[in-house]
C-alpha positions in Angstrom: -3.9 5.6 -26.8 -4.7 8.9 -28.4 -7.7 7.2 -30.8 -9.1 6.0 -27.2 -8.8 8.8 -25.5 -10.2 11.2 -28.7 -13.5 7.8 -28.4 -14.4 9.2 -25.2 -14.6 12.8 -25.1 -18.4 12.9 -24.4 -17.0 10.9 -21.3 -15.0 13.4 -20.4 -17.3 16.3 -21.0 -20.0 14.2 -18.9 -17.4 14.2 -15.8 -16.7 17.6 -16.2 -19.9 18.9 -16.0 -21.2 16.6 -13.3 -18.3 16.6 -10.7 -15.9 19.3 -9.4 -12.7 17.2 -11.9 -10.3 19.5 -14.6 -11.1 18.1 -18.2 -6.9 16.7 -17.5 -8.5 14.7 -14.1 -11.2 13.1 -15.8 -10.0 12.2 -18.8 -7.0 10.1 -16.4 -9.4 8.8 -14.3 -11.0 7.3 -18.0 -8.1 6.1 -18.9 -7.7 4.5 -15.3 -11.2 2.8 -15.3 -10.7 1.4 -19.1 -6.9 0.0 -18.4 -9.1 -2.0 -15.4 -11.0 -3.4 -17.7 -8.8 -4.3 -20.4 -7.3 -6.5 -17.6 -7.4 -10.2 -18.8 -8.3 -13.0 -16.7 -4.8 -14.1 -16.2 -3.7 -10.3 -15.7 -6.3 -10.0 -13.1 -5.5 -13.6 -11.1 -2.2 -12.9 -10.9 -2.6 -8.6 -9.7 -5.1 -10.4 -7.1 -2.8 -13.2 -6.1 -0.1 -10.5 -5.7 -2.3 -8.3 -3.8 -3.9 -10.8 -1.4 0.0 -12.6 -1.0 1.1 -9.1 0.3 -1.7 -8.6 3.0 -0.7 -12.1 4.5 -3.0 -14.6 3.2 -2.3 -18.4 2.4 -2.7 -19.7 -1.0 -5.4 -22.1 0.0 -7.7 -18.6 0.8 -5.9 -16.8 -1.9 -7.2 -19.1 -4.7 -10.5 -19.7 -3.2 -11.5 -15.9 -3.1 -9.9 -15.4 -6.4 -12.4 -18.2 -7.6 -15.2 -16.3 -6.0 -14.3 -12.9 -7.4 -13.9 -14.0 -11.0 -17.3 -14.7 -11.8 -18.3 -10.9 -11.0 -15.8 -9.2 -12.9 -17.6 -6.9 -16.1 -16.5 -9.5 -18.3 -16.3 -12.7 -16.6 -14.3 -15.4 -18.3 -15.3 -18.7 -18.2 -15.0 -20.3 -14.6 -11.7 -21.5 -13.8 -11.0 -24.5 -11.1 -8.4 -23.8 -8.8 -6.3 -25.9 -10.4 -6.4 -23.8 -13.8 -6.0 -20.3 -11.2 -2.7 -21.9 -9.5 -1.3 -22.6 -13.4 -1.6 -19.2 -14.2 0.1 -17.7 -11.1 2.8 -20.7 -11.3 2.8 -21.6 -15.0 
């Protein structure tokens, strides 16, 4: 953690200088936005699945907008059929 946070001082120093954050804010809200993106695929299909579960929707929906999502994440994995998306939430 220490050798990614000491990567992206310049970062840091940027968000410092170019919004009202303390050097301690911004260098947690880096750390924030690159644990987002280290999120797999399957880390990410099942958070969603969680999070969409939770705000009342059926799985039908649930899958279908996860299948719709995936393709726009930074790194999109290769597309997944809802069959492959129900695997990884169920195993």
């Amino acid at each position: 953690m220490l050798e990614r946070r000491m990567s992206h001082d310049d970062l840091v120093d940027h968000l410092v200088r170019s919004t009202p954050l303390q050097r301690g804010e911004a260098a947690r809200v880096v750390l924030d936005v690159l644990a987002y993106f280290d999120e797999t695929a399957e880390e990410f299909v099942r958070r969603r699945h969680r999070e969409l579960q939770s705000g009342g929707l059926a799985n039908a929906e649930i899958f279908e907008r996860i299948a719709a999502e995936l393709p726009h994440r930074v790194v999109a994995p290769p597309p997944l059929s809802l069959r492959q998306l129900r695997r990884i939430v169920y195993g």
